[in-house]
C-alpha positions in Angstrom: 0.0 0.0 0.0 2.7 2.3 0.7 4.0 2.2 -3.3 0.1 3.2 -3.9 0.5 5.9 -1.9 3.4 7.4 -3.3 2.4 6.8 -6.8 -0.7 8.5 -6.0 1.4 11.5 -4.2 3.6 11.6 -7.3 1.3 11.8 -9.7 -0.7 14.9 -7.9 2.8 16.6 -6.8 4.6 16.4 -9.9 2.2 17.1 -12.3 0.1 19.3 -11.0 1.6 21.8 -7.9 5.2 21.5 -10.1 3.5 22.4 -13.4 2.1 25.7 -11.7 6.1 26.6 -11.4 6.7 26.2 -15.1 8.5 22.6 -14.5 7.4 18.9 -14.9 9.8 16.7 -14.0 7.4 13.7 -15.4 7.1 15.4 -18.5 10.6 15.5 -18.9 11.0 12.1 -18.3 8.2 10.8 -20.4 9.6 12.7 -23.6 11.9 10.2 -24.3 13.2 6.8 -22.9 16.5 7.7 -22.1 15.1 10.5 -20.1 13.0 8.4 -18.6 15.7 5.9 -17.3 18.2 8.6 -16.6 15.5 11.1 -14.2 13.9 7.6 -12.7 17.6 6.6 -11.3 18.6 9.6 -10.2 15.2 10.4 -8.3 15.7 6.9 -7.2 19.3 7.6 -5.8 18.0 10.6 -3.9 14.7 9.2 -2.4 17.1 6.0 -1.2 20.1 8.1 0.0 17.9 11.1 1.1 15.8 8.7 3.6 19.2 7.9 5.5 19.7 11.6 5.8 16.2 11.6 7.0 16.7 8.7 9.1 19.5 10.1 11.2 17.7 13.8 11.4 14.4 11.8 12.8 16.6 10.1 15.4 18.6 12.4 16.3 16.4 15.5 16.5 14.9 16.4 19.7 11.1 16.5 19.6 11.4 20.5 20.5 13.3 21.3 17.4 11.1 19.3 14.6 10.0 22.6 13.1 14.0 22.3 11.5 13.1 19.4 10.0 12.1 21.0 6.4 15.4 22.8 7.0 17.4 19.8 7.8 15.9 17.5 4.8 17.2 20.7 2.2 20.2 20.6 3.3 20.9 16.7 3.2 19.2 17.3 -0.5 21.7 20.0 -1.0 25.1 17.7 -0.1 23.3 15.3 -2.0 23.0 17.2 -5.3 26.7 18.8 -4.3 27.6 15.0 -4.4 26.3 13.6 -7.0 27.3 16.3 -8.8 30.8 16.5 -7.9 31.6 12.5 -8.9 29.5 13.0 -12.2 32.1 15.4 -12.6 35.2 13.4 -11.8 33.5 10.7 -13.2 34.2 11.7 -16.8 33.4 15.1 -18.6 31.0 13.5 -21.2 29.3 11.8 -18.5 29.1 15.1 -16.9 27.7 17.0 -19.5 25.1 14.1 -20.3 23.4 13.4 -16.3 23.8 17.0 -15.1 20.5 17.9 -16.1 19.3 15.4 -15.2 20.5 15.7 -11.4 19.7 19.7 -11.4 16.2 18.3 -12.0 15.4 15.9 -10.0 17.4 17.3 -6.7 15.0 19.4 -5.3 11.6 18.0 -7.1 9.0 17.9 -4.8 9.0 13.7 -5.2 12.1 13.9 -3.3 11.5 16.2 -0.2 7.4 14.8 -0.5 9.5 10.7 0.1 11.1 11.8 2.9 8.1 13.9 5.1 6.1 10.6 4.0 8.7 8.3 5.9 8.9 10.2 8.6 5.6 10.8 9.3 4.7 7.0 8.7 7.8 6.6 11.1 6.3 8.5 13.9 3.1 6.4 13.5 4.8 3.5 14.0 6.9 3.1 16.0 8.0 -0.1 15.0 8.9 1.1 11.3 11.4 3.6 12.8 14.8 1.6 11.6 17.5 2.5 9.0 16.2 -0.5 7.3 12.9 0.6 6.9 13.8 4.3 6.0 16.4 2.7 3.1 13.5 0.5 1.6 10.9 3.1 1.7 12.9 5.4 0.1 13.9 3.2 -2.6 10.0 2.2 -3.0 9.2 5.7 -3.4 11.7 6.1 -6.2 10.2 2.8 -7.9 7.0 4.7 -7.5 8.0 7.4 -9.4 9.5 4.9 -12.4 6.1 3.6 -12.5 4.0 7.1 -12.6 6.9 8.3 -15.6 5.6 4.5 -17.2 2.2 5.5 -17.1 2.6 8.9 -18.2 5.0 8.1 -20.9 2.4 5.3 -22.5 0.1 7.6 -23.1 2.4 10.8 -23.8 2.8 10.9 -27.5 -0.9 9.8 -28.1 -2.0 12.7 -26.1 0.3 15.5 -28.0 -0.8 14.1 -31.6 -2.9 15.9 -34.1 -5.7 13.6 -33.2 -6.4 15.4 -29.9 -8.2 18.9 -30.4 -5.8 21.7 -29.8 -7.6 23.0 -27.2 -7.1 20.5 -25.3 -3.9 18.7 -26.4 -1.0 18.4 -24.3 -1.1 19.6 -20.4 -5.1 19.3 -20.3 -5.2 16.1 -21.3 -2.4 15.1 -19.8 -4.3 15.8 -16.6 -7.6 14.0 -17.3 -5.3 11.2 -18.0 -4.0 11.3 -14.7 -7.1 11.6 -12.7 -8.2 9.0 -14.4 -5.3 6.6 -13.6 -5.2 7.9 -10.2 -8.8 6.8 -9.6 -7.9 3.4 -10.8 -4.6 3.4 -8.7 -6.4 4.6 -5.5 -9.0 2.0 -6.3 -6.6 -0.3 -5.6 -6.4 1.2 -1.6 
């Protein structure tokens, strides 16, 4: 249930509140399949490596000083995206050049700050999912999620943007009616 969830989230954070910003890191992905694979992986890395950050912040964080949480989950995003950056960088120029966009976008997407509020608050629910163990897997589903919500959307992305589809409505709008569909089916599944 927990994948449902975040597919769910995904879905309504990505494409929706991130479109109002002028971004869509979905619709980036879905253009092609090697943006696809490349945003997935990344997101992936984040939501996985993020939730340890998260992990040791929840722990270690007295209960008087959780209003520095949001604070404390940017910053573990921002080494992150210093990281990842830096050995994409030492990992070959060409490499560099290829995966940085890719790691600008999906740093601070909402999918990755959204995963780890979700764990923790999940965490402080239940008690008895508050392990490393835990925070690592949930992370990682979360990033699986997102594959998964960038599969659905790229199925029908093309379709959507072709000439068959009024003008009107082409595109973003029915991009959305897509996606409230499949979320209805998805949360169906709840």
């Amino acid at each position: 249930m927990f994948l449902i969830d975040e597919l769910i989230a995904l879905l309504a954070a990505n494409l929706i509140l991130s479109q109002a910003l002028g971004t869509s890191t979905m619709f980036i992905a879905a253009d092609s399949k090697k943006n696809m694979l490349a945003t997935s992986c990344i997101i992936t890395i984040f939501t996985t490596l993020g939730s340890v950050g998260a992990y040791f912040i929840d722990s270690l964080l007295p209960d008087q000083l959780a209003d520095l949480r949001l604070l404390l989950y940017t910053v573990i995003i921002g080494v992150l995206y210093v990281v990842m950056l830096t050995v994409s960088y030492y990992a070959g120029k060409g490499w560099f050049a290829d995966f940085r966009k890719y790691i600008h976008v999906s740093a601070f997407n909402c999918a990755v700050m959204g995963t780890l509020f979700t764990i923790s608050g999940k965490a402080a629910e239940d008690s008895s999912s508050f392990d490393l163990g835990w925070y690592i897997s949930a992370g990682f589903e979360a990033g699986i999620g997102f594959v998964i919500a960038a599969l659905l959307l790229a199925a029908a992305y093309r379709k959507l943007n072709s000439a068959k589809v009024p003008e009107a409505f082409r595109g973003f709008p029915a991009m959305l009616v897509y996606l409230g569909i499949i979320s209805m089916a998805v949360y169906s599944l709840k």
